[in-house]
C-alpha positions as CSV (number, residue, x, y, z in Angstrom):
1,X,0.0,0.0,0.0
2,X,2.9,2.5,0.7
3,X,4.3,1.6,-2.2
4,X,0.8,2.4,-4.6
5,X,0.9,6.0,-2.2
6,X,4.3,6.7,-3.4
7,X,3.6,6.3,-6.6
8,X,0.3,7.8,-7.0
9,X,2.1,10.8,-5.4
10,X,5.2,10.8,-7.7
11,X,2.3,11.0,-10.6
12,X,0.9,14.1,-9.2
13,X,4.6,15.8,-8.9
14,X,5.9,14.6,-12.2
15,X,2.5,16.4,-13.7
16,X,3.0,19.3,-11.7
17,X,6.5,20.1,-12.8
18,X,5.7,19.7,-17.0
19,X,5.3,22.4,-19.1
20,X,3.2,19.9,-20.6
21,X,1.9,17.0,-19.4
22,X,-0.9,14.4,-19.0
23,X,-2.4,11.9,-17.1
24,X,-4.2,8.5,-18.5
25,X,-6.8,6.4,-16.9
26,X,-8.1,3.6,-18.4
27,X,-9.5,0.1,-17.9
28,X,-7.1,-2.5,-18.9
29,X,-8.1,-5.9,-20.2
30,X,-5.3,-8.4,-21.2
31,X,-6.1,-11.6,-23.0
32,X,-3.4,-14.9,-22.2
33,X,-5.2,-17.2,-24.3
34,X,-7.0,-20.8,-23.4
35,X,-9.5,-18.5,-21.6
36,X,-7.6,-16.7,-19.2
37,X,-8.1,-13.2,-19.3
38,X,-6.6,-9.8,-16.5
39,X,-8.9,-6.9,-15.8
40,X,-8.3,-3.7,-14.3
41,X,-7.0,-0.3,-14.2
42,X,-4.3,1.7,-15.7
43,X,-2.8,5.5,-14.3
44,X,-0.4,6.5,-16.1
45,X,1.1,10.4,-15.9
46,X,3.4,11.4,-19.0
47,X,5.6,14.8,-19.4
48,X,6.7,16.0,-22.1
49,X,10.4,16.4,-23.0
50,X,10.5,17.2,-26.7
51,X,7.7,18.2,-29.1
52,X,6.6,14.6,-29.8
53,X,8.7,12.6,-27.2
54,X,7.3,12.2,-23.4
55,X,8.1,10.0,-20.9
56,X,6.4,9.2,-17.3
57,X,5.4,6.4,-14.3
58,X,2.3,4.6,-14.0
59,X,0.9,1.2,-12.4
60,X,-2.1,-1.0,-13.2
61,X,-4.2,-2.7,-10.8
62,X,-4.9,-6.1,-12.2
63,X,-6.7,-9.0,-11.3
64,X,-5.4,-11.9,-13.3
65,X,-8.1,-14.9,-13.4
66,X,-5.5,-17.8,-12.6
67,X,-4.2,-15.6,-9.8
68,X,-5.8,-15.2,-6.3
69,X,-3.8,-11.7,-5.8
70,X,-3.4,-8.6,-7.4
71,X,-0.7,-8.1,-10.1
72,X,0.6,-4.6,-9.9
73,X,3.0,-3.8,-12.3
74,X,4.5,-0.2,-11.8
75,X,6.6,0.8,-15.1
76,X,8.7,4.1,-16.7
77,X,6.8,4.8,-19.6
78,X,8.6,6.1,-23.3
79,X,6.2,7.3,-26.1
80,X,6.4,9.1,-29.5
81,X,3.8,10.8,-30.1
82,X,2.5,11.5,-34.1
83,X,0.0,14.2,-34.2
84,X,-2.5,14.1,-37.3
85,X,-5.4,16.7,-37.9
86,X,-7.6,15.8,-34.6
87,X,-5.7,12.5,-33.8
88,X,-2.7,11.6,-31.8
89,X,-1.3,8.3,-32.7
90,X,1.0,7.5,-30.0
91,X,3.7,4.4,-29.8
92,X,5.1,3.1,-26.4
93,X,7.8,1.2,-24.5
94,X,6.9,0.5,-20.9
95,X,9.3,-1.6,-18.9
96,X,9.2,-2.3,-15.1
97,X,8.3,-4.5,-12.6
98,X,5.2,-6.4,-11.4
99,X,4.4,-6.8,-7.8
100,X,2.9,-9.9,-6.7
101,X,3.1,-12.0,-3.6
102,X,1.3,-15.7,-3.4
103,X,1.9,-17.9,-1.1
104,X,0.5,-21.7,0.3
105,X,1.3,-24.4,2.6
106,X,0.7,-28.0,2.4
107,X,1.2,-30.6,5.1
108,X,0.6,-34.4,5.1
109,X,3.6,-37.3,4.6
110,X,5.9,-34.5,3.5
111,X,5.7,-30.5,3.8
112,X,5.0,-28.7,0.4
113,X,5.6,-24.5,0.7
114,X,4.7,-22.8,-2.4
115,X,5.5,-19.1,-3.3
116,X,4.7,-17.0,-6.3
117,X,6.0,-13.3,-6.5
118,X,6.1,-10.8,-9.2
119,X,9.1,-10.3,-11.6
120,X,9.9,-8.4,-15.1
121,X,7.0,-6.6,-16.6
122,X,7.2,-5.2,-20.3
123,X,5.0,-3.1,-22.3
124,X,5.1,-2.0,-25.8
125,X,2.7,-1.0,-28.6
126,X,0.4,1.9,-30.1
127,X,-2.7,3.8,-30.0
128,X,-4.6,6.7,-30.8
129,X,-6.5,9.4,-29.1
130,X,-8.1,12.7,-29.9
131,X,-6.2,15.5,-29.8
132,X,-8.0,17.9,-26.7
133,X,-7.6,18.5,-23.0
134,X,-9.5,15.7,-22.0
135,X,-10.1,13.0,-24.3
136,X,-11.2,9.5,-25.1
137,X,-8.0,6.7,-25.8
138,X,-7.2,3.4,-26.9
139,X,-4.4,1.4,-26.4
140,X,-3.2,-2.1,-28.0
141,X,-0.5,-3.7,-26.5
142,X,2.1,-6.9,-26.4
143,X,2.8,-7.2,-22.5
144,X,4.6,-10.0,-20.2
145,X,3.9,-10.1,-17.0
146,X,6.6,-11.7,-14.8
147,X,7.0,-14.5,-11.8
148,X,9.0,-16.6,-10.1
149,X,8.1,-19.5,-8.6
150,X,9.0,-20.6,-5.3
151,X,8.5,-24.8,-4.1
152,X,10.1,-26.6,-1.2
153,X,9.7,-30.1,-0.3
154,X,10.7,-31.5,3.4
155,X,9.9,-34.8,4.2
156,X,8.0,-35.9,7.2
157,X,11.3,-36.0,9.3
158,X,12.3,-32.5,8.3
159,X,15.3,-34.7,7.3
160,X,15.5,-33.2,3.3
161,X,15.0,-30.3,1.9
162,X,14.4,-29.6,-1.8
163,X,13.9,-26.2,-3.5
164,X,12.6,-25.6,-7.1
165,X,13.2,-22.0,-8.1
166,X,11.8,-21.1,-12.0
167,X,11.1,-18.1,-13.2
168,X,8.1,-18.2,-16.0
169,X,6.2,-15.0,-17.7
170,X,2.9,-14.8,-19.1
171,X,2.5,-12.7,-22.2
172,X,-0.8,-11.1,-23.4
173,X,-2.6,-9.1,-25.6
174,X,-3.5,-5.9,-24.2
175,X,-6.4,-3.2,-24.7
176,X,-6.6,-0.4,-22.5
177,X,-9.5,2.8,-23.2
178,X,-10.2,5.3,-21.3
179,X,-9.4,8.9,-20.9
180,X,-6.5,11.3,-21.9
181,X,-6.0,14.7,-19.6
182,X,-3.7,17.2,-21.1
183,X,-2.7,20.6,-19.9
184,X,0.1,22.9,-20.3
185,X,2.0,24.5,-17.8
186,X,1.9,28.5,-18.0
């Protein structure tokens, strides 16, 4: 939680400080395939460092359907933005690092301990919004989502102990919409 705080607050101060910046909110939904599917929300705040080059923070809040937790990937965010007439088609790079923290216990002939935490997270694609202070955005996206996987066996006599350790990643295809708020610093 002090970590989400942090952030949220480093959002507010990076906006604060650009001549030009924005802020996205969206709803995320990221499809994994054989019907496992991540919902949530994305913040992202953006500054503006040359005319069609920003960079920012943000996190989403997801809720990944073969995972009991929350997956919260909080990332540094690249784009290039390509302004046409009333659009703004945008490309992005968004690497980072997904917080996540599972763990289990199971007891019987031998002692099973089972952890999953977060790992690598990786963003990258392109969308389009309209070009005004607060407008409507869409977002398509190749992400992975990263783990590592945790399992120790001990035997009834606490005699042997054996740890697996594997890092795995989930990779998706990603849609996020919502809403675009620009201003400029005067």
């Amino acid at each position: 939680m002090k970590t989400t705080l942090l952030l949220l607050a480093l959002l507010v101060a990076v906006s604060s400080q650009a001549q030009k910046a924005s802020l996205q909110i969206g709803a995320v939904t990221s499809f994994f395939g054989h019907n496992e599917n991540g919902y949530g929300i994305e913040l992202a705040g953006n500054k503006s460092i040359h005319k069609n080059i920003s960079t920012g923070i943000g996190i989403q809040f997801l809720k990944l359907n073969p995972e009991p937790n929350l997956y919260l990937p909080i990332f540094a965010t690249f784009k290039i933005h390509i302004p046409v007439k009333k659009f703004d088609y945008f490309f992005h790079v968004d690497p980072g690092y997904g917080i996540h923290s599972y763990h289990d216990a199971y007891g019987g002939p031998f002692n099973l301990y089972y952890k999953n935490i977060g790992g690598f997270y990786f963003g990258t694609g392109a969308g389009l919004r309209l070009r005004s202070k607060m407008s409507p955005y869409i977002n398509f996206q190749y992400s992975i989502y990263g783990f590592r996987d945790q399992i120790k066996f001990t035997d009834e006599g606490q005699l042997h102990e054996t740890v697996y350790v594997d890092k795995i990643s989930a990779k998706s295809f990603t849609i996020t919409a919502g809403i675009w708020l620009s201003y400029k610093k005067h």
